[in-house]
N, C-alpha and C positions, 0 to 999 in steps of 0.2 A: 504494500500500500504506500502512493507518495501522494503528498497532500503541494498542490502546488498555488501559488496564490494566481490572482488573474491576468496580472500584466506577462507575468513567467510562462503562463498559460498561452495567450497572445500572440508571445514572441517565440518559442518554442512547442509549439505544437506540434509541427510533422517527426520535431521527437518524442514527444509524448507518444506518440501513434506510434511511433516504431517502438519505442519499448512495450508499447502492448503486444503488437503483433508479434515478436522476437520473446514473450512471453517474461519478460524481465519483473512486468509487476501485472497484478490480473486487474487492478482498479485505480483509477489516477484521481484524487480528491482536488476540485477545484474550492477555492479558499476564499471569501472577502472579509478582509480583515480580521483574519486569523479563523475563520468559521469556516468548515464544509460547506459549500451551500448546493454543488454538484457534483458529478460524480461522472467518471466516462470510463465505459468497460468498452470490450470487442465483442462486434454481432455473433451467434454462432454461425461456422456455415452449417446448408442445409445438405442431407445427403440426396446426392443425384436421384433421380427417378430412375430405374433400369426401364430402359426403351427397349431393347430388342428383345422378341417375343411376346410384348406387351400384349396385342390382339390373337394372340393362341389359343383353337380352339372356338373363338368367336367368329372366323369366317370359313364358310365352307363354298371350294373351287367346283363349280355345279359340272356335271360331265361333260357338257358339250362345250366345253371351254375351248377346244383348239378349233371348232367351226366358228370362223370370225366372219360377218357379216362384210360383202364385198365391198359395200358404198363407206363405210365406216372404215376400213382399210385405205382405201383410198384415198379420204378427205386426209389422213395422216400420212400420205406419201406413201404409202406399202404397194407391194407390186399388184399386177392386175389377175 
């Protein structure tokens, strides 16, 4: 815990944020005239989402999937 007053706060900030992030101190106490009156921690991160697979299960490839309609092909450039 460092308890810093507000002009210190001001003027060094982007260290203040580095020693959070570098885990030096877990809560930095802003001060006016000798008093806490704020406080600044680090956000948590959040865990990724796992994306691949997500829709498993939920889509089924219907059978006549390799009959592609001719006009539909086309309009995408595919052969004739």
């Amino acid at each position: 815990m460092t308890q810093v007053n507000m002009f210190e706060a001001k003027t060094d900030l982007s260290k203040l944020i580095k020693m959070l992030e570098t885990k030096q101190e877990d809560v930095i106490y802003l001060a006016r005239n000798g008093t806490a009156v704020a406080q600044i921690t680090l956000i948590p991160k959040k865990q990724g989402i796992k994306r691949i697979g997500i829709a498993e299960g939920k889509f089924k490839v219907p059978e006549m999937f390799d009959e592609w309609d001719k006009e539909i092909e086309e309009m995408f450039g595919g052969e004739i």
